[in-house]
TIRO-2110 file (N, C-alpha, C; in Angstrom, 1 decimal):
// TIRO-2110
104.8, 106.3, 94.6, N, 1, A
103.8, 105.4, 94.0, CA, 1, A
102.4, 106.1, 93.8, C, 1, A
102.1, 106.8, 94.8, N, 2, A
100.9, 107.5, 94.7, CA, 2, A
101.2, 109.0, 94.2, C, 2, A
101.8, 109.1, 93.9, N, 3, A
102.3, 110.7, 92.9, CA, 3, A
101.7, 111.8, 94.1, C, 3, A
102.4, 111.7, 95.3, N, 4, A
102.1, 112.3, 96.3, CA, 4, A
100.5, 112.7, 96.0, C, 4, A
99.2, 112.1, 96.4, N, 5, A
98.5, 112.2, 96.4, CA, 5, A
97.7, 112.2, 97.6, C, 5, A
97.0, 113.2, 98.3, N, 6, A
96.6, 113.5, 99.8, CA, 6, A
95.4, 112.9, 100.0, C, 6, A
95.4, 112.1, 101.4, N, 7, A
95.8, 112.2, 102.3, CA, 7, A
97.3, 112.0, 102.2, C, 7, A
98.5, 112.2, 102.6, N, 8, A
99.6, 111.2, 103.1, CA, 8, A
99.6, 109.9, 103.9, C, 8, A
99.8, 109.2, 103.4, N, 9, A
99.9, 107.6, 104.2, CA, 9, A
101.0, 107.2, 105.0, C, 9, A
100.7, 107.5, 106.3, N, 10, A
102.3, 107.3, 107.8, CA, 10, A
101.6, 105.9, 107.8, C, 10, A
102.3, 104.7, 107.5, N, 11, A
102.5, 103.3, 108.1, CA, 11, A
102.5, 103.3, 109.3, C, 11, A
102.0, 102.2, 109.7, N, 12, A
101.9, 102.0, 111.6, CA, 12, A
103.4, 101.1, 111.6, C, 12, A
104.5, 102.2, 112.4, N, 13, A
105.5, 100.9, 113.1, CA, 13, A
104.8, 100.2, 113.7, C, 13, A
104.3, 100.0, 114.8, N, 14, A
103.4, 99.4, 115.8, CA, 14, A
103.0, 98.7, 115.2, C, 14, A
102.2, 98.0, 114.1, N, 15, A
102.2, 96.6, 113.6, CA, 15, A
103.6, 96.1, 113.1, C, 15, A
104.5, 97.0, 112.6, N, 16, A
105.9, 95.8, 112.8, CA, 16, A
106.4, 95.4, 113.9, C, 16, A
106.2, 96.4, 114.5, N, 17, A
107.2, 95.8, 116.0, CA, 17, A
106.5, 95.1, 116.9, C, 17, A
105.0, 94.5, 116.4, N, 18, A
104.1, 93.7, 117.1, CA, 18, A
103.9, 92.6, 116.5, C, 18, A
104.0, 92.5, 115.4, N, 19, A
103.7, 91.1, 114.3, CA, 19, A
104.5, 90.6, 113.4, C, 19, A
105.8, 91.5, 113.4, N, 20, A
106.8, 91.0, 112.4, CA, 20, A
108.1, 90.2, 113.5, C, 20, A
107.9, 89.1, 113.3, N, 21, A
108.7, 88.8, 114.5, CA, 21, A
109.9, 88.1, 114.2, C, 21, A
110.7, 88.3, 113.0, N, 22, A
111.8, 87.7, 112.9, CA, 22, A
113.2, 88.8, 113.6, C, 22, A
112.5, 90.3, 113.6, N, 23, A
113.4, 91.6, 114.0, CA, 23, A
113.3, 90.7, 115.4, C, 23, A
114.0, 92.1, 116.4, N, 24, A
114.0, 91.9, 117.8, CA, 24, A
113.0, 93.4, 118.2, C, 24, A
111.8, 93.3, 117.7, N, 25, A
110.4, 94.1, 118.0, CA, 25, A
111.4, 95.8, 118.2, C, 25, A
110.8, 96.1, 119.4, N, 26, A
111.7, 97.4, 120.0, CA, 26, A
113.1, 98.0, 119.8, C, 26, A
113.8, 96.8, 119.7, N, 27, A
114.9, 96.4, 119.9, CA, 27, A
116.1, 96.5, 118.1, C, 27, A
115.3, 96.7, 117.6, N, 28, A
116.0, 96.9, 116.1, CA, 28, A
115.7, 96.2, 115.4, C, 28, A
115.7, 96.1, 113.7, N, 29, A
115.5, 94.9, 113.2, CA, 29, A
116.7, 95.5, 111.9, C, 29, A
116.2, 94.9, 110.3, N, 30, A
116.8, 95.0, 109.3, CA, 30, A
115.1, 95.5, 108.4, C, 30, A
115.2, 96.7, 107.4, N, 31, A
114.2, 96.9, 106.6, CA, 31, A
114.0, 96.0, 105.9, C, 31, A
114.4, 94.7, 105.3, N, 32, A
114.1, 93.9, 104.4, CA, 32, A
113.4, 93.2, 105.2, C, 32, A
113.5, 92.8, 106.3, N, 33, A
112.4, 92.0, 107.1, CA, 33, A
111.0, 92.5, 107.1, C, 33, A
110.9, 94.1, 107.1, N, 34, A
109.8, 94.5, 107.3, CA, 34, A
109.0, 94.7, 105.7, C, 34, A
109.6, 94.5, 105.1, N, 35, A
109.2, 94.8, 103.6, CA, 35, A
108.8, 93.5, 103.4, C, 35, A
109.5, 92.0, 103.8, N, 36, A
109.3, 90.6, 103.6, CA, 36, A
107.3, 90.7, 104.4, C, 36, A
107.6, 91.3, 105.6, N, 37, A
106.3, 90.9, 106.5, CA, 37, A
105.5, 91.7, 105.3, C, 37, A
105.6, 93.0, 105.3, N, 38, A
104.4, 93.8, 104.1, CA, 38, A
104.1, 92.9, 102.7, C, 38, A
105.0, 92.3, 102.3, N, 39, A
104.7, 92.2, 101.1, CA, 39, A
103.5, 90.5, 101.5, C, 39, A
103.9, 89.8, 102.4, N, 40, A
103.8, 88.8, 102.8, CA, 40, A
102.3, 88.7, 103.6, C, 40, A
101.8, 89.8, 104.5, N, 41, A
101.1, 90.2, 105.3, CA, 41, A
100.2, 91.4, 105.1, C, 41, A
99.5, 92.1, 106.3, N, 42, A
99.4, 93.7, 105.5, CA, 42, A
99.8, 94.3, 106.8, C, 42, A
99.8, 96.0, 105.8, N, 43, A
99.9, 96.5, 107.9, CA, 43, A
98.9, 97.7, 107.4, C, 43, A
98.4, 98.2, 108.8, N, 44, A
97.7, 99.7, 108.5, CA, 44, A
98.5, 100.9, 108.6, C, 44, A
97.7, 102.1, 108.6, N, 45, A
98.1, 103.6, 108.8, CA, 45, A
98.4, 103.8, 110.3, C, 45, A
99.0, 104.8, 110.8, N, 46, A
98.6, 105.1, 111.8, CA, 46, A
97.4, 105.6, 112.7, C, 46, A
96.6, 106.3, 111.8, N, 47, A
95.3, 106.3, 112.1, CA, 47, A
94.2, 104.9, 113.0, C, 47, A
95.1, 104.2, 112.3, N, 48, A
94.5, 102.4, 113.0, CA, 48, A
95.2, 101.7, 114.0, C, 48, A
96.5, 102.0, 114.0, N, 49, A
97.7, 101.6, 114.8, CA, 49, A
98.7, 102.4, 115.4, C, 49, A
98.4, 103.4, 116.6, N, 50, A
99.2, 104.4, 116.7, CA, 50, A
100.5, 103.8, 117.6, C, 50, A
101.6, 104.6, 117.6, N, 51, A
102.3, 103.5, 118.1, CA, 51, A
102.4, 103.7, 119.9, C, 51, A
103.0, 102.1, 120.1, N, 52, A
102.7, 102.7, 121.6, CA, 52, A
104.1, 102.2, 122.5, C, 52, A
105.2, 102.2, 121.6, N, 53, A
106.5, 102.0, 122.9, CA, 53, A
106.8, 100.4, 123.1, C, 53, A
106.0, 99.5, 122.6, N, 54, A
106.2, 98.3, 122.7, CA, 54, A
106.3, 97.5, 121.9, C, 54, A
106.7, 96.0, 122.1, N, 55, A
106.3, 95.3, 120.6, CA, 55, A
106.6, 94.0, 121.6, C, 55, A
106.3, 93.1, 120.0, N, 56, A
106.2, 91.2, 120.5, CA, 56, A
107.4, 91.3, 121.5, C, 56, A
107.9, 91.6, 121.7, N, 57, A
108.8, 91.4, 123.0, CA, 57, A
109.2, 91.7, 124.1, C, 57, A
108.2, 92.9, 124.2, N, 58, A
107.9, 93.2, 125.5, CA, 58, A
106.7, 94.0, 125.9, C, 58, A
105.9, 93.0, 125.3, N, 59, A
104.3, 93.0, 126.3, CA, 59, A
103.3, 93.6, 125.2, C, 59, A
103.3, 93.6, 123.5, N, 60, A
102.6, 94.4, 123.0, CA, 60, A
102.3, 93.4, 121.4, C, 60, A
102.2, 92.3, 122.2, N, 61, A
102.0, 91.2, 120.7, CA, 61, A
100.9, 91.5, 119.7, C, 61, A
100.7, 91.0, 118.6, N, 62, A
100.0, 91.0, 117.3, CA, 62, A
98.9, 90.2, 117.9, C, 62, A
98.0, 91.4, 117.5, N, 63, A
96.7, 90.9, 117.5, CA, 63, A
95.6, 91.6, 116.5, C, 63, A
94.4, 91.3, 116.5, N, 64, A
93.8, 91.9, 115.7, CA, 64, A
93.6, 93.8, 115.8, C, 64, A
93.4, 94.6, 117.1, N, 65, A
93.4, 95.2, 118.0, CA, 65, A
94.9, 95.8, 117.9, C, 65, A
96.0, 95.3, 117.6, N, 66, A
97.0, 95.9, 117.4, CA, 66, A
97.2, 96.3, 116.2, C, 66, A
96.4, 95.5, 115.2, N, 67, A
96.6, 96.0, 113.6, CA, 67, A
95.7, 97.3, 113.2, C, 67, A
94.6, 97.2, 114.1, N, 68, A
94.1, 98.2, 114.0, CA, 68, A
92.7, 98.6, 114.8, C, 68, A
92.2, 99.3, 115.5, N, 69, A
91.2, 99.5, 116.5, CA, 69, A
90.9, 100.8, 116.7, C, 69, A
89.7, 101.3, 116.9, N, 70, A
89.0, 102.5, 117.0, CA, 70, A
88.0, 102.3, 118.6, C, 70, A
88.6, 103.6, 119.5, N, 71, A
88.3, 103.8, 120.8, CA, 71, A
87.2, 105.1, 120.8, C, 71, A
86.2, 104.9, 121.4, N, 72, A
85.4, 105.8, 121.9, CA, 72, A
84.7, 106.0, 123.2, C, 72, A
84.8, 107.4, 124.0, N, 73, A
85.0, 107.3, 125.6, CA, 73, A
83.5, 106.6, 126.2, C, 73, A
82.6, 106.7, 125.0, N, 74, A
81.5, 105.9, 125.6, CA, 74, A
81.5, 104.3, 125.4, C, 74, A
82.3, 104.0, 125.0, N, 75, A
82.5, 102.4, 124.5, CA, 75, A
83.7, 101.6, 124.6, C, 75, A
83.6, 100.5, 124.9, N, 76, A
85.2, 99.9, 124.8, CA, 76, A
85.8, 99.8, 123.6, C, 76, A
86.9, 100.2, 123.3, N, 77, A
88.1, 100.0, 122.4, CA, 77, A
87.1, 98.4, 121.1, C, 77, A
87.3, 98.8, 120.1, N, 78, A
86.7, 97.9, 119.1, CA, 78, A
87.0, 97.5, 117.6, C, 78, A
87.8, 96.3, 117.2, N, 79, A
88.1, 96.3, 115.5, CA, 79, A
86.7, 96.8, 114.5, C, 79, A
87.6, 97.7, 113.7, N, 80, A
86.6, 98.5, 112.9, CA, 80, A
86.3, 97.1, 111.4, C, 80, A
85.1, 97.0, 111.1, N, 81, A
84.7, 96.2, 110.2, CA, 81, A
85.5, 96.2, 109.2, C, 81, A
85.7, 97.5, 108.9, N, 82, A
86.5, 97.7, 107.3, CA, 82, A
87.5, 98.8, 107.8, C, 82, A
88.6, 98.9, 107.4, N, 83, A
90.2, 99.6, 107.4, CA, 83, A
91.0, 99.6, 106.2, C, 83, A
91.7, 100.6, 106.0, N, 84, A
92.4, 100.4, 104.7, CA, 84, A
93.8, 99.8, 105.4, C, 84, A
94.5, 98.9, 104.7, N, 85, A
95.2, 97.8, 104.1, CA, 85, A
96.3, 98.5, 103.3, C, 85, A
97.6, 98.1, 103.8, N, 86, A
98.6, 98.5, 102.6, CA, 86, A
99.7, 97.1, 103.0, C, 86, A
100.1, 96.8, 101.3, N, 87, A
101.3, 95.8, 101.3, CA, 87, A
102.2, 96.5, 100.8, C, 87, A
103.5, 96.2, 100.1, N, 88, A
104.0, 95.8, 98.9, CA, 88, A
103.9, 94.1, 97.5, C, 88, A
104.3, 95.4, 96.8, N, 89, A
104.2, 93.8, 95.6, CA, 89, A
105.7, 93.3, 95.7, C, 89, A
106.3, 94.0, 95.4, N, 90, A
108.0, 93.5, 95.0, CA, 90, A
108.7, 94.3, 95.8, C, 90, A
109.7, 93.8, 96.6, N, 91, A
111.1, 94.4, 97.2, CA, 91, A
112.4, 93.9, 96.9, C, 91, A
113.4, 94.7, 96.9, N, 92, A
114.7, 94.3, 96.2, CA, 92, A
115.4, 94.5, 97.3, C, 92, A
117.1, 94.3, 96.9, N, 93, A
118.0, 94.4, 97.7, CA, 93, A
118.7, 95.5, 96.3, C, 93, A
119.7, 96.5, 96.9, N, 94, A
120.6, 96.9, 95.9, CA, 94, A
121.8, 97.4, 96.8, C, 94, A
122.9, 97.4, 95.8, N, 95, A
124.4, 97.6, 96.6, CA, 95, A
124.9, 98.9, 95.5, C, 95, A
125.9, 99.8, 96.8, N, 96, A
126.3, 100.9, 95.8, CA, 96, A
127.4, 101.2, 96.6, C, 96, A
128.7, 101.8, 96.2, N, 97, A
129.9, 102.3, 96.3, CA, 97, A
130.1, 103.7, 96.8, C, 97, A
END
């Protein structure tokens, strides 16, 4: 979609497995659930959401701070005013032999 255009954009699992909560977080889900939450919701890069081994189900729920937050050793952990934002518009299902 972006005609490989740089930077590269890595999606944060770590907002699916914390806010998308029809999967089982950690535990596995199905990709159309996560495409339902994107298109539905937003999620960030990894740069905003690194991931961290957890999700809504064990101990690492959706919050703002999970979607995205910027740490500095002189300050406490803090949501950044502005972050880029990615959805989808349209997702499909297709079957093949």
């Amino acid at each position: 979609m972006r005609k490989a255009a740089w930077p590269d954009v890595n999606l944060s699992p770590q907002v699916l497995i914390s806010c998308e909560t029809v999967d089982d977080g950690c535990h596995g889900g199905e990709p159309v659930n996560a495409y339902e939450y994107m298109k539905n919701e937003y999620i960030t890069d990894e740069t905003c959401s690194i991931y961290q081994a957890r999700g809504w189900d064990n101990g690492q729920k959706c919050s703002s701070m999970i979607k995205c937050k910027n740490c500095d050793p002189h300050q406490p952990c803090y949501v950044p005013d502005e972050y880029p934002i990615y959805q989808v518009d349209q997702f499909g299902y297709f079957y093949g032999e």
